[in-house]
Steps between C-alpha positions, in 0.01 A plus 500: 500500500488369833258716633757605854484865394085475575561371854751718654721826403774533244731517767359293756574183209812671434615453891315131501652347177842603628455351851324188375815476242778617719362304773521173237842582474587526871348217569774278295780678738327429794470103366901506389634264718221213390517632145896466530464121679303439230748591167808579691656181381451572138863613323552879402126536647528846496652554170220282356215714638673836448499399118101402505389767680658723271336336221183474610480889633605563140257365364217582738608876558503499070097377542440706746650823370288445188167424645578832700596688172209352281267615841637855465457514111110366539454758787668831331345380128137483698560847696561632122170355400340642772643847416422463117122397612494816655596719221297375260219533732579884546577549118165335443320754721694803365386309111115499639489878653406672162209247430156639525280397728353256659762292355793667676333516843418118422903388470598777760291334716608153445853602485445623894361234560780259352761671676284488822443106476869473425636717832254372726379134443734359249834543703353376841422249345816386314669530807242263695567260196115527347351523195498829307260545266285784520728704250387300196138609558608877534706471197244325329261809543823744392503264178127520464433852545852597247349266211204596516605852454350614124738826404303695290794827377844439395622626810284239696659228277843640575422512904334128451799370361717610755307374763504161369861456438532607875234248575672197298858580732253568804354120451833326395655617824203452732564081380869482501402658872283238558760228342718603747280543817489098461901427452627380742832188536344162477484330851756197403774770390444648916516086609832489371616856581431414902597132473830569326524792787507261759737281316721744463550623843467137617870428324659768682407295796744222361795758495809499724625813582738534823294643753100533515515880524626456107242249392198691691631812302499265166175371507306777594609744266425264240138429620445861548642603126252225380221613744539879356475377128207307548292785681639722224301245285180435709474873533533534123303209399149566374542909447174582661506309789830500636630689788651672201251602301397715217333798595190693403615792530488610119138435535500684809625804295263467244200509721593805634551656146203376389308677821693774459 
């Protein structure tokens, strides 16, 4: 991830990778007449560059249009995770609320307090790109208290093996949350999503059109179809730290449930 989507609003880098792009663009039609001193000798010029552009969008709109899809897939399959985290939370404290006590005030209690730590420290800080760890020491005390847990009826043994399962699906999506709190596109695949960006745009400066009205039009349309894929990505691109990101909200719910 770049990190943009920290510095300014969603749309705010929206608006500025457009104009930065679009202006990239205009700037070739403003520099025709050098650009056209310079090749305008060259045979079927314009034929020539019609046929690489065309190539090379190709292939760069097929790059980008899967870094934007693979973005999308990491972001929905992490707002699942996030939803599933919260289930198996809830089903866990529903699994604990016919233990006797203290044990069930125990896990009630660090259950609130999970959800708590989740809603109000671990999402500010995802989105100001720092560390999140205090959920492994709450879950470590939900682990601690639920093993430790000595059912004496067969009723007890029932309710303790319930509670378990829901802890086991409770801890394997609290890591895959965690595994994907840290994904995030490697920085050389965003060098050559920008550079090939600019290369791109810069051979529409090298077309020919009739009039500069046309080639204006070209050119920018190009730079700002490119410019909206890659906030698409950016916004995408790490799914809890984007200017898209994945919500809390099914946390949100389950504090109030759990207050309730």
């Amino acid at each position: 991830m770049l990190g943009w989507s920290n510095a300014v609003p969603g749309w705010l880098l929206s608006v500025l990778l457009i104009a930065a792009l679009t202006g990239w663009g205009a700037l070739g039609v403003l520099l025709r007449s050098p650009i056209q001193r310079v090749f305008g000798s060259e045979p079927k010029r314009h034929e020539i560059m019609t046929t690489a552009l065309r190539s090379v969008v190709t292939f760069y709109g097929l790059l980008l249009t899967l870094t934007a899809v693979t973005a999308y897939e990491t972001f929905a399959d992490a707002r699942k995770v996030v939803l599933a985290e919260a289930a198996s939370l809830a089903s866990l404290s529903r699994a604990v609320s016919d233990f006797p006590e203290p044990v069930r005030g125990e896990l009630q209690g660090h259950l609130r307090d999970y959800v708590d730590y989740m809603t109000d420290e671990a999402w500010p800080s995802y989105r100001q790109r720092a560390a999140v760890r205090g959920d492994n020491d709450v879950a470590d005390k939900i682990n601690l208290t639920l093993h430790r847990h000595k059912p004496e009826s067969d009723e007890e043994k029932a309710q303790s093996r319930i509670a378990l399962a829901e802890l086991e699906k409770f801890n394997e999506n609290r890591q895959l949350r965690r595994g994907f709190a840290t994904t995030e596109l490697p920085g050389f695949l965003w060098t050559i999503l920008v550079v090939g960006a600019a290369l791109v745009i810069s051979l529409t400066w090298l077309l020919s059109p009739r009039t500069r009205r046309v080639h204006l039009v070209v050119s920018t349309a190009i730079a700002a179809i490119i410019a909206l894929l890659l906030f698409a990505v950016e916004a995408m691109d790490g799914p809890f730290e984007g200017s898209l990101s994945v919500s809390p909200a099914p946390f949100e719910e389950l504090r109030e449930e759990l207050s309730g």
